[in-house]
N, C-alpha and C positions, 0 to 999 in steps of 0.2 A: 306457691307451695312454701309454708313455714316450715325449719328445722327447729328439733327441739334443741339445745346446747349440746346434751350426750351424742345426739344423734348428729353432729356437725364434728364432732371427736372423732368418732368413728370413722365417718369419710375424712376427715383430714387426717388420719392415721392409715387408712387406705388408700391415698393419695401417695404418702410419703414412701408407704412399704412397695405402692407399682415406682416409683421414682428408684426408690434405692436399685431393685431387681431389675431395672432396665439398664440402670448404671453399672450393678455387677454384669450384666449379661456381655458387655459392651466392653469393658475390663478383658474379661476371659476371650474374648473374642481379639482383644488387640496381641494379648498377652503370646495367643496360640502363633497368630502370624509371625510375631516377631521372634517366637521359637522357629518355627519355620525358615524364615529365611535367614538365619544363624546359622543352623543344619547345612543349609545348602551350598556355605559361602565355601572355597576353596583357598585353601593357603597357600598364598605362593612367595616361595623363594626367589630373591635377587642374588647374586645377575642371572639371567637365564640365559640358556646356552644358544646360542642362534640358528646353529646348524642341529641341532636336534627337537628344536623347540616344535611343539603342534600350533598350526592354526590359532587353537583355542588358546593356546598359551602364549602367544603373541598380540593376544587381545589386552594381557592388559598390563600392555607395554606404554607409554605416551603417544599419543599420536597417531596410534595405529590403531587402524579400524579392519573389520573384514577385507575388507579389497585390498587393502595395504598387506595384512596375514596372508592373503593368499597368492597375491604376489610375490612375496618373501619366500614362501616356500615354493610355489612354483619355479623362481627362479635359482632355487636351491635344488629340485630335481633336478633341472635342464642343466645347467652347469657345474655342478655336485659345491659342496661346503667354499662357504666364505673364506678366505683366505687372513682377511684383514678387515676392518670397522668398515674401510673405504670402500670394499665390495659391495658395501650395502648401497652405495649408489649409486651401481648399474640399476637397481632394480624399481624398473618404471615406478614414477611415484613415491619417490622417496631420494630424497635431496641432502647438501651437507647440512642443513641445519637440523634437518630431522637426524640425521646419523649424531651429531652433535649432541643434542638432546636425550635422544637413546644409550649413548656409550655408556652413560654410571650403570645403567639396567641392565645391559646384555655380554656374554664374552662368548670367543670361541673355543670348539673344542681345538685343542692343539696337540698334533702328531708326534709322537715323544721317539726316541735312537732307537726304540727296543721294535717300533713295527710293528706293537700290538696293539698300545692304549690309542684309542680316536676311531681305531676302526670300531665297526660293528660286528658282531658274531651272530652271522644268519640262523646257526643252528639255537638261539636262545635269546633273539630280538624282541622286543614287541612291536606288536604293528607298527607303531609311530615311531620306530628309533628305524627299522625296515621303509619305511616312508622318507624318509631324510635321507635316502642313498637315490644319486643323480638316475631320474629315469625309471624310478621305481614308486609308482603312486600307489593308491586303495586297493587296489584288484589287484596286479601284481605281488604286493608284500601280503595282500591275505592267499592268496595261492602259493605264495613259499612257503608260509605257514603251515597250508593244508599240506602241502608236499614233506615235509621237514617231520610233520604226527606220526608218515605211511614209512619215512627213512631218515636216515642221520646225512645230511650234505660233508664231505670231508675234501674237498678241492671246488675251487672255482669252477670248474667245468660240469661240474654235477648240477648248476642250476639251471645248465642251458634245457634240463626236462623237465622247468618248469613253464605251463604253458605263460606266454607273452614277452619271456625273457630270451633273447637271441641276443649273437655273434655282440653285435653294437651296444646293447646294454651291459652284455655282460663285460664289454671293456669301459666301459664308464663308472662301472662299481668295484672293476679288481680290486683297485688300490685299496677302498673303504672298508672291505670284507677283510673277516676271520673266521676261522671255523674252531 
């Protein structure tokens, strides 16, 4: 099959217009993602606090992976706040070189003469700052929550009617609390 000249114009002009329009399509299509996952990124501040830090915020420390995060915090319920950098190497999985590595990234909260700053204030936590008190995971800090909507906590002893917290938690988290 012979083309006429005009008629080889025209498909090469048809050719070039499906070329352009696949290349715009493919543009907007990169263009959309990479808005995307801009939207999504989170900003984080150094240093991060160790004893209050989430899971999720421990990720994206050096070194530290899931298992390490949830370590970290795990062994920050079971034995309530870090004391010192050094503390962090009781916590299976995590060694002085890793503590080493971490120190420009991370500080403690520290308990200041006045008895207030460093605690927490149950009656106006959030989950995750209620989650950082020894002994108090997921379930527990969202049931003080639910309990704290129905009344205002004004002593220590008022949480013992929250259900899962008794006698033994509740003295693991005296010192930490405020109201």
């Amino acid at each position: 099959m012979k083309f006429s000249t005009s008629e080889k114009r025209v498909l090469l002009l048809l050719f070039v217009g499906v070329l352009l329009l696949s290349g715009a399509i493919v543009e907007l299509k990169a263009r959309k993602n990479e808005q995307t996952s801009v939207e999504t990124r989170k900003t984080v501040e150094f240093p991060i606090d160790i004893n209050t830090a989430s899971e999720k915020d421990l990720l994206v420390l050096p070194g530290i992976g899931e298992v390490k995060a949830r370590s970290i915090v795990d062994y920050r319920q079971k034995n309530g706040p870090f004391r010192s950098l050094a503390d962090l190497e009781r916590v299976p999985g995590i060694g002085k070189k890793t503590v080493e590595r971490l120190a420009p990234y991370i500080n403690l909260t520290e308990d200041r003469v006045d008895g207030t700053q460093g605690k927490i204030n149950v009656n106006t936590a959030s989950l995750e700052e209620l989650m950082s008190l020894p002994g108090i995971g997921e379930v527990k800090a969202s049931e003080i929550i639910k309990m704290r909507q129905q009344t205002r906590f004004s002593k220590p002893e008022d949480l013992l009617k929250v259900p899962g917290i008794g006698p033994k938690t509740l003295e693991k988290i005296r010192d930490s609390i405020t109201f």
